[in-house]
Structure formats: C-alpha cells, structure tokens
C-alpha positions in Angstrom: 75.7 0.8 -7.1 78.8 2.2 -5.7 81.0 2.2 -2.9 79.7 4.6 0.0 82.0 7.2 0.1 83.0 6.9 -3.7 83.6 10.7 -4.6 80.8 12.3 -7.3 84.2 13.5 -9.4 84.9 10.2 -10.1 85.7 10.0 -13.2 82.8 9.2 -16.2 84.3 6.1 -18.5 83.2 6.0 -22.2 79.9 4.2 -22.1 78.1 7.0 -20.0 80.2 9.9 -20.9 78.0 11.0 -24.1 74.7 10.8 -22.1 72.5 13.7 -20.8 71.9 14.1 -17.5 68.8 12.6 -15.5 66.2 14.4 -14.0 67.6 13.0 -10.3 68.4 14.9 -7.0 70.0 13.7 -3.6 68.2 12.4 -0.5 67.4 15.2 1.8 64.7 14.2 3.9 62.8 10.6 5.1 60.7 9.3 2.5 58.0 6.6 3.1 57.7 4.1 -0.8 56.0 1.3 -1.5 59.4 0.0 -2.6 62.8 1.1 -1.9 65.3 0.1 -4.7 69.2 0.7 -3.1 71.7 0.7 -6.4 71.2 2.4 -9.5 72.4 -0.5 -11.8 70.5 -3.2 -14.2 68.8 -5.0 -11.3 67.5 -2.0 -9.7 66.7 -0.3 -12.8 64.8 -3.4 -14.4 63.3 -4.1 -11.0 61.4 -1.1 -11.0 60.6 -1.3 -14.6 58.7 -5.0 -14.0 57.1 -3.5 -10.6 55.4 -0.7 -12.5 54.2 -3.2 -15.8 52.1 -5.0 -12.3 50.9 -2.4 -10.7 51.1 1.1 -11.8 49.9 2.4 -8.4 53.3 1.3 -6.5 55.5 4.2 -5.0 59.0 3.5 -5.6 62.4 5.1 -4.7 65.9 4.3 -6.1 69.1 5.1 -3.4 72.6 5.5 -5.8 75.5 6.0 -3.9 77.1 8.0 -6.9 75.4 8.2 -10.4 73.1 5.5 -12.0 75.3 3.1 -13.8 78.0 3.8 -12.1 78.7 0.4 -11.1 79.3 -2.2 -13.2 76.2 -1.7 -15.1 77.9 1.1 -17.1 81.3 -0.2 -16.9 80.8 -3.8 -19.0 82.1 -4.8 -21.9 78.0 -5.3 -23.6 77.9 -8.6 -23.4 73.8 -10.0 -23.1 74.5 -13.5 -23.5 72.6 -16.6 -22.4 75.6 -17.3 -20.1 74.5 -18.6 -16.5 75.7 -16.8 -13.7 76.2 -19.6 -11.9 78.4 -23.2 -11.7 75.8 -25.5 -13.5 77.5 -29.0 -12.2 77.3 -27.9 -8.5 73.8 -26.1 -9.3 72.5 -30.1 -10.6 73.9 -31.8 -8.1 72.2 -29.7 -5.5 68.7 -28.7 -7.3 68.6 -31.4 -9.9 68.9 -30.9 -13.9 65.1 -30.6 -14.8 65.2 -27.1 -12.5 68.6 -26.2 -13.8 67.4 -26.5 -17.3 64.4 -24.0 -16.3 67.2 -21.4 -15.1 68.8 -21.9 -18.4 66.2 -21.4 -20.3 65.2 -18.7 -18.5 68.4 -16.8 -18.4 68.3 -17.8 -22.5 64.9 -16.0 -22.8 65.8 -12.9 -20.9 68.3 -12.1 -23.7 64.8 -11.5 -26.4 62.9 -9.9 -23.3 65.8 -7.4 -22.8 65.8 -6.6 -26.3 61.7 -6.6 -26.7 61.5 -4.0 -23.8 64.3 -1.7 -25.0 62.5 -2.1 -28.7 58.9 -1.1 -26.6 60.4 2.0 -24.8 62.3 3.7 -27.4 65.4 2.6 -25.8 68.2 3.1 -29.0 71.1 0.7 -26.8 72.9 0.1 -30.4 71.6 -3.6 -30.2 72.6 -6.5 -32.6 71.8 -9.9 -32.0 75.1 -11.6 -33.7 76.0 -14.3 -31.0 79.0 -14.6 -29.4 82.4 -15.9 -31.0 84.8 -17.8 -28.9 88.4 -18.1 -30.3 91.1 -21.1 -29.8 94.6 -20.2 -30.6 96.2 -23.1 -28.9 96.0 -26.7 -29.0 94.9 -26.7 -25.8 92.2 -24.0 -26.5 90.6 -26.2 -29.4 90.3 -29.2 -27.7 88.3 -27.6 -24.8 86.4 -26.1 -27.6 85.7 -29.3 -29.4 84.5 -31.3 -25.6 82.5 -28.3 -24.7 80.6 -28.4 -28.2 80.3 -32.6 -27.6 78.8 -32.0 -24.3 76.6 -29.0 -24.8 75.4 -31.2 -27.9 74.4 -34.1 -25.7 73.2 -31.9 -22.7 71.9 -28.7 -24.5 71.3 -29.3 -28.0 68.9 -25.8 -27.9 72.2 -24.3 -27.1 73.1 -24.7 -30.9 76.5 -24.0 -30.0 78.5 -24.7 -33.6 81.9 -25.9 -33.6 84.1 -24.0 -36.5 87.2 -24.6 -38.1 89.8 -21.8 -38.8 88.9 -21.2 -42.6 85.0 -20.8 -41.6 86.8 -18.5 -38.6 88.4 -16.2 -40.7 85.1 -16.4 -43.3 83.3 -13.7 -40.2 86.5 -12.9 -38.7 89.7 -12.1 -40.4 92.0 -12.8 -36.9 95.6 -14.4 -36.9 96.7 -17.1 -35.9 93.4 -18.9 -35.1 92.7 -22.3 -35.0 89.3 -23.1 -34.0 86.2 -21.1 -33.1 82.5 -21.5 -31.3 79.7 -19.7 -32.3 76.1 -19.2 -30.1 73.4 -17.5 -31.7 72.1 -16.6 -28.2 73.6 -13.2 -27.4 73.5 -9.9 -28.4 75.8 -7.0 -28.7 74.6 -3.4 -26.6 75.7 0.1 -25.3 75.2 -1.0 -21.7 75.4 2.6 -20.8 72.7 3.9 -23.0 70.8 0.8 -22.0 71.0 1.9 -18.6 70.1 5.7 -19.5 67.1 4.4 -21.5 65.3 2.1 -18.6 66.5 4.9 -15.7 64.7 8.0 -18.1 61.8 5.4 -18.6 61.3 5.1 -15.0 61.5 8.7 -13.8 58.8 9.5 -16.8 56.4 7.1 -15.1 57.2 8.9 -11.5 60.2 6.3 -9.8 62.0 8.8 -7.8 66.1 8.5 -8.2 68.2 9.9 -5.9 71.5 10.0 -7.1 75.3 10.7 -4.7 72.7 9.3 -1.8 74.7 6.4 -0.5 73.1 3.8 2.1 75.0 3.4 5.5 73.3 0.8 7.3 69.7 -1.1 7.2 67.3 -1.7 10.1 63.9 -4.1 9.3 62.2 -2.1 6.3 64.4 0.7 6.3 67.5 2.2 4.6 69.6 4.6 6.0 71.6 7.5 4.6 73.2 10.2 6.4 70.3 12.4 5.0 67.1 11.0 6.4 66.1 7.2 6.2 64.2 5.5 3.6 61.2 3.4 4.3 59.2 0.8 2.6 57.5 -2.1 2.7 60.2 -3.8 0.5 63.7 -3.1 0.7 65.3 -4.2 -2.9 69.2 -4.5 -2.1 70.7 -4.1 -5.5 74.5 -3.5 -5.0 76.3 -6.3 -6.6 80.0 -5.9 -6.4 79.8 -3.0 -3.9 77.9 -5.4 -1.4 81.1 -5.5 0.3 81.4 -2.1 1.6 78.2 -2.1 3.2 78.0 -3.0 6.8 78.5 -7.0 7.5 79.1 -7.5 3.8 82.5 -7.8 3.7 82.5 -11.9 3.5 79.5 -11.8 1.0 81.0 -11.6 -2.0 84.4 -11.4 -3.6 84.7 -8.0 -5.0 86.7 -8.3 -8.7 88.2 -5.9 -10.6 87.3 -6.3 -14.3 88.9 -3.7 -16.9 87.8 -2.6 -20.2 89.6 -0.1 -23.1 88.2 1.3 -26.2 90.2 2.0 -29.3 89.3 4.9 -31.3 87.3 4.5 -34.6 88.8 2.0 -37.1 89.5 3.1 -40.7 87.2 1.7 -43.3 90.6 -0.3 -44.6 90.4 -2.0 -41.6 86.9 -3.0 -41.2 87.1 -4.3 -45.3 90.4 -6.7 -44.5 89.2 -7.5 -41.0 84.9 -8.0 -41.6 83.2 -9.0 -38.5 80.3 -7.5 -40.3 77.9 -9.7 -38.2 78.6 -8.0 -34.8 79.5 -10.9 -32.9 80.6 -10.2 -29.6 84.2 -11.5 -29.2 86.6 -13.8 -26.5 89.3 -16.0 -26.9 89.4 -19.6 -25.0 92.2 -18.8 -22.8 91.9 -19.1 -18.9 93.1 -15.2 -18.1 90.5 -14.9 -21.5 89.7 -11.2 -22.8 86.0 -10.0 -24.1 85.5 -7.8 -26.9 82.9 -6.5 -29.2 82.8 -4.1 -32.7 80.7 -0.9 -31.2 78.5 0.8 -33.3 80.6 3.5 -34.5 83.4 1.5 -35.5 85.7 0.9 -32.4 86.7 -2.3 -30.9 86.2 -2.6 -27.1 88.3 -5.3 -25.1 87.8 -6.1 -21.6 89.8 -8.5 -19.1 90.5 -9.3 -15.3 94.0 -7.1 -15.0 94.3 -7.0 -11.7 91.4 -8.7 -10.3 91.1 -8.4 -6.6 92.4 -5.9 -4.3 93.3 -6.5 -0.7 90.3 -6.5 1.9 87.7 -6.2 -1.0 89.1 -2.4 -1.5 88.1 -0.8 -4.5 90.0 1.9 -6.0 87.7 4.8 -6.2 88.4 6.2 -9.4 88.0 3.0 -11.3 90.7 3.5 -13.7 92.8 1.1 -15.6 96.4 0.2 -14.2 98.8 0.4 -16.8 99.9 -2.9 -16.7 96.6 -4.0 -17.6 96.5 -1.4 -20.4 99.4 -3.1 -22.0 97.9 -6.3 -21.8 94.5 -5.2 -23.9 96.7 -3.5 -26.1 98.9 -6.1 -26.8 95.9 -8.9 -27.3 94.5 -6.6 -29.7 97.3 -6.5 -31.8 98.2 -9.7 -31.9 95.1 -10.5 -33.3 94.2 -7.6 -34.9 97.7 -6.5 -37.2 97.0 -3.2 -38.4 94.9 -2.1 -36.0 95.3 1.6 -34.5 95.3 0.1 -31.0 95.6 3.7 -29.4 93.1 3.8 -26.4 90.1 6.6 -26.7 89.6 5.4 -22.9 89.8 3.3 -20.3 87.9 2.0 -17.0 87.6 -0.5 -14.7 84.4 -1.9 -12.6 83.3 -3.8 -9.6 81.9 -7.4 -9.9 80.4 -9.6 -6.9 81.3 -13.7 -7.1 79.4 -15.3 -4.3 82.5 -18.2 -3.1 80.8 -20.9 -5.1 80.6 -19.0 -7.7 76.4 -19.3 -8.0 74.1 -15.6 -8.5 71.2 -15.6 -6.2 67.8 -14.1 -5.1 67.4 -13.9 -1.3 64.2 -13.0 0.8 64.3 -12.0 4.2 60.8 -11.5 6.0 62.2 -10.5 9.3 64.2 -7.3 7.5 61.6 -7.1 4.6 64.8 -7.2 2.0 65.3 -9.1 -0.9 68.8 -8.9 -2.3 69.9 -9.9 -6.1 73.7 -10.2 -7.4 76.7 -12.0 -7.7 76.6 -12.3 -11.4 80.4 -13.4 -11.9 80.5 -11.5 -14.6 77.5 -12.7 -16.6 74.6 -10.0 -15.6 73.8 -7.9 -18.3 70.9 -10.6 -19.2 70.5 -12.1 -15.3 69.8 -8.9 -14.3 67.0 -9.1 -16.2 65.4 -12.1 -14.9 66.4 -10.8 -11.4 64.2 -7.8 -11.8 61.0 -9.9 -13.2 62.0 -12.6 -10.2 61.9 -9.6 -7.9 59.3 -8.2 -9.1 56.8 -11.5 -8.9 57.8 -11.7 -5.1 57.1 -7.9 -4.4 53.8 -8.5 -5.8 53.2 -12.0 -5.1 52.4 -12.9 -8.9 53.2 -16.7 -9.7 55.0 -16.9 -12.5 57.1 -19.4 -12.0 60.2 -17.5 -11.8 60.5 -17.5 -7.7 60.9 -21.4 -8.1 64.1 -20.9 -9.7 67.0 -23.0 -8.0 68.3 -19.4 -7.6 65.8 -18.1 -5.9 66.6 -18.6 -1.9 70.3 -20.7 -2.6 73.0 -19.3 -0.2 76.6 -19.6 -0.5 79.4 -19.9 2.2 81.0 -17.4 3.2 84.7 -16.0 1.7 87.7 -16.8 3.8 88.7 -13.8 5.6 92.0 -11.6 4.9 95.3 -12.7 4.2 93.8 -15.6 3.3 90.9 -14.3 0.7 93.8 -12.1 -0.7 96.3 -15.0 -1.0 93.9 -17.5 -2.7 92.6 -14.8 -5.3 95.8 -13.8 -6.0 97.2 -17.2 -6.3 94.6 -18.1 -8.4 94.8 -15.7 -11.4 98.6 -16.5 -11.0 97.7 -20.0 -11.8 95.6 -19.2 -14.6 98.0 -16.9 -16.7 100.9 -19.7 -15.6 98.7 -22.1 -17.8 98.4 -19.7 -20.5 101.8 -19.2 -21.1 102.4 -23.2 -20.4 99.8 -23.5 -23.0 101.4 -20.9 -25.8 104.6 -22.7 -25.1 103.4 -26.5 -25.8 102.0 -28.2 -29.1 100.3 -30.5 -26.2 96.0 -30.5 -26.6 96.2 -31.2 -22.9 95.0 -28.4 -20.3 97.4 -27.2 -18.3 97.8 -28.4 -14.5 97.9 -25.0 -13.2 94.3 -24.1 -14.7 93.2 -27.3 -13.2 94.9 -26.8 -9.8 93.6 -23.0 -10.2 89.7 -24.4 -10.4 90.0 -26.2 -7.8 91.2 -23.6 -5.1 88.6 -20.9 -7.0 85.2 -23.3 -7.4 85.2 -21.7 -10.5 82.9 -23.7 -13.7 
C-alpha cells in the first residue's frame, strides 16, 4: 500500500522492474464484495489467497493506492525469516511464555508454508532456504552473539541457532575482518517482488478483482472510500502497513521508517570463487545501525539499511529513492567486507515500514466498523505477513484454527508521541545507535555501548 496521493510515475525499484504487467484497472464505480482488501502488499495479497483455499464462492476486491507491491512488499531486502515481529520480553510478561512460544512457532512455520504455496502455484520467487548469517566484527558484537546463542539455547533450543567462530565463518563466507558469526537454519532467501507478482497473478486467475492507482480516502462502518465510488463489504481488510499513517486518524498509529536498499550489478565469477557464499545465506552484521544483505539469483549482492529512518510528521518522500548519504554508507559496508567487489550500484530504493510504539505487530477486529487491520511488522514481514493472511482469513470465515488465539491477535499499542517530540526521539535514537557503533569500532572492550543501551530504552526496541 501506498501513500494516497503517491504519483503512478513513481519510480519502479529493481525488484518489480523486470515484471509484466497485471491484468488490473482503477476504481470507477461502487462495487458491493464479500471482502474488501485495501493495500496491494503481502498481507493483502496472502489474505485473499487463504480466503479463496476456504471458500471459493467469496467475492473479493483489492484497493492499491499505486501499483501492487509498491509498498514495502516490493521494496525489501528478501528476507523470510522466523524473526518475530514483535518484543518477545514485553510480549511474555503480558500474554505469558506458553502463548508466546505458539506465536514463535507459528511465525517459524509460516516460513515452509510461504515456500509450499509459492512451490503449489507455480510461483518461480528465486527461493533458497540457506538460513540467515549474522556477522560480529567487534568485541562487543561477539559477545552479544555468544549471550544471545546461551539464551536462545536455554529458551529456544528448536531455534538451533549455532554459534561460529571466524575460521568456520570464512569456511561459507570469505568476509574480512570477522570475528564471530550465527547461523539459523530457519529462513529463506526470495525475489519479494516476483513473490508478490506470483500470489497477485494467482489471485486475478481465480477472479479477485485488483484495482490498482485507486487510493482509499476515508472509511465509514463496512465501507472504503475512494474519490471514484465507494467500496463495500461485509469485511473491510485494512492492509496498509507503513502507509497507515497517511490515512485519516492514523497519524499516531504507527511510526512510519524509512528503510533503504541498493543492488550491485552482477559479480564476476572471480569474485563469487574467492568470496563462496555458495549456500545463499541471507546476510547482516551485529551492529546496532546493522545492514541486511543477500546473494540474488543472478549473481548480485543486495544490501539494505535504515539511512535516514524517519522523516518529520510521518512524511514519506514520494519517490522512494535513496539519499546519497545513505548510498555511501551501503557502498562503503560492502566494501569493507567485500574487497574486490565492483560495488557500483545497478539501483537503488527506499520503502515504508510501520513500528507500532512498543514495537509489537498485531491483528485487530473491529465489529462496529466491520474492519480488521494487520501490520506493524518492524521490519520482519515477509514471513508474518503470511500468518496475518491465514489469521485473517480464519476470522473472515470463522474457521478455528487456532491462529485467532495468538497473543497478537487483538493486542493494542499506545499511541506515538506527537511532533516535535516523535521526530526528536527518532532522530535521537538512531543517533544513539551509530554513536555506539563507532564507540564500539573504537574500543577492544566486549562491553555494549551505553548509547545503544540508553538508545533502547527511549525506542522500546528488543
């Protein structure tokens, strides 16, 4: 989903570009659906897919403000990890660890389920299941490394998390200057954007309508509005994640971060022979600023981090591009621990993420309005969105499954300070964070910084 009022020339970034076009058109008229779906990314899209495997006979209709995928959906670095999207101490302390551990798992087994459906419909999303790879290149790095192994061993020994020295590092990974490394088998590498392409195609096949550059003004009780005729239904699914914000009474909702992402061009086969990574593990480093990165199919390396996270008032800049302070900062994390590497950009983007103030994704159902709202990933959605649309799905059609119990299911958050004050404490806080980074790279100390810890505190982030 995208802002209303983001322009349809906005420009395409490198995970959608290659893709044919949908067989979509624009709102022009009411419409009367079973379900109406508002935002064309992974919850929407998986949403539907889960409504139609129960009931065949449902009439549904997507609402995209721009083009499906344009959100975040398209604009990630294809990441579908087991990652919560949520703060798991705050989560036990308020729902208990037995339906914590349910979430877990659950989030755990939508990373298989994503990858059985795309297997079942064709969907070619350039999948590998290689786990994730988190780097320490700092003292301080390792030892969060080494407690975070300790207490996921104690806690979550299905995690399998494994703790790795440098030599068995550089045995997958040829990187310099590593000292430590943690590998989790429970993640998978994808094309988000053909991902997206795959399930939306799937769904028009089967008779979902999409109507794309058809943006939502307002709601009213089972209705959404557009400036072209108003959508009715006996569900409204709001689906709009990071763009939550610009709808109306939103604004507070979420915090609306910037996340930025640049491709290189194809790598020479030199390079791929000195460097391996020949098990497709998707890639981050164990900083507090931390970057993202995974080998694509065709032999790029894509690198993501927060640049410049949050813009005053929850603004988005429309075009989504990449400031160039933020390019520099990719460019110069890929080199230093890639040397060799043709670290030219092919392209650049940026997206929109929601992060709910204490930092936990939800579920909401609201009988009076007939809406039920998913998001607030924090960045860890490619796989939650999954379970979102199956969670959804179960409520549409009543179905007990188990997955409406979730402690996610129904949680609210507070609300977000309003401006100056939201902008000063993001802005602050990201300050903090690269302050202990570069305290960090300074010190031969294993202790963590007091401006990451000062940082978490103000943020509420794990």
């Amino acid at each position: 989903m995208s802002a209303p009022g983001t322009p349809a020339t906005a420009r395409v970034p490198f995970w959608m570009r290659s893709l044919p076009p949908l067989d979509t058109t624009r709102l022009t008229h009411d419409i009367d659906r079973d379900v109406v779906i508002v935002g064309g990314g992974l919850t929407g899209l998986w949403t539907a897919h889960y409504l139609l495997e129960a009931d065949r006979t449902l009439s549904i209709a997507m609402l995209e403000a721009t083009r499906i995928g344009h959100g975040a959906s398209g604009r990630n670095g294809g990441w579908l990890s087991n990652l919560i999207p949520g703060h798991e101490s705050k989560l036990t302390s308020r729902y208990g660890e037995p339906a914590v551990r349910r979430f877990r798992d659950a989030v755990r087994g939508s990373v298989d389920e994503s990858i059985s459906v795309a297997e079942a419909l064709g969907i070619d999303a350039d999948i590998v299941k290689g786990g994730t790879l988190s780097l320490a290149f700092r003292p301080a790095q390792a030892r969060r490394q080494r407690e975070k192994v300790e207490r996921s061993a104690k806690a979550h020994p299905e995690d399998s998390l494994q703790l790795l020295g440098a030599a068995a590092v550089r045995e997958r990974l040829n990187v310099a200057g590593v000292l430590s490394g943690v590998f989790n088998p429970h993640a998978a590498r994808i094309h988000p954007g053909k991902l997206v392409h795959g399930l939306a195609a799937s769904l028009i096949r089967r008779g979902v309508q999409i109507y794309e550059h058809s943006p939502v003004e307002y709601f009213e009780p089972g209705v959404a509005v557009t400036a072209a005729g108003r959508a009715e239904a006996t569900w409204i699914v709001r689906a709009t994640e990071g763009f939550t914000t610009a709808l109306q009474g939103g604004n507070r909702e979420f915090l609306s971060m910037n996340s930025s992402v640049m491709i290189t061009r194809p790598q020479s086969d030199a390079f791929w022979s000195d460097l391996g990574w020949s098990g497709q593990e998707l890639l981050s480093d164990a900083a507090h600023d931390y970057v993202y990165g995974q080998r694509t199919a065709d032999g790029r390396i894509a690198i993501g981090g927060r640049g410049v996270p949050y813009r005053f008032g929850n603004g988005f800049d429309l075009e989504q591009s990449t400031p160039a302070s933020t390019l520099r900062t990719l460019t110069r994390a890929l080199e230093t621990m890639f040397p060799g590497i043709d670290s030219t950009p092919d392209d650049s983007w940026s997206g929109v993420l929601g992060v709910p103030r204490d930092w936990n994704a939800r579920v909401t159902v609201d009988q009076r309005s007939r809406m039920i709202a998913a998001g607030g990933y924090v960045g860890h959605g490619v796989a939650a969105t999954n379970l979102a649309g199956r969670t959804i799905a179960d409520l549409v059609t009543e179905t007990s499954s188990g997955l409406p119990d979730l402690p996610w299911v129904g949680h609210r958050s507070r609300s977000w300070e309003p401006e100056p004050l939201r902008w000063i404490g993001a802005r602050s806080i990201y300050l903090g964070y690269r302050l202990a980074d570069r305290s960090e790279a300074r010190s031969a100390s294993a202790s963590t910084s007091r401006f990451a810890a000062l940082s978490n505190l103000v943020s509420g982030r794990p």
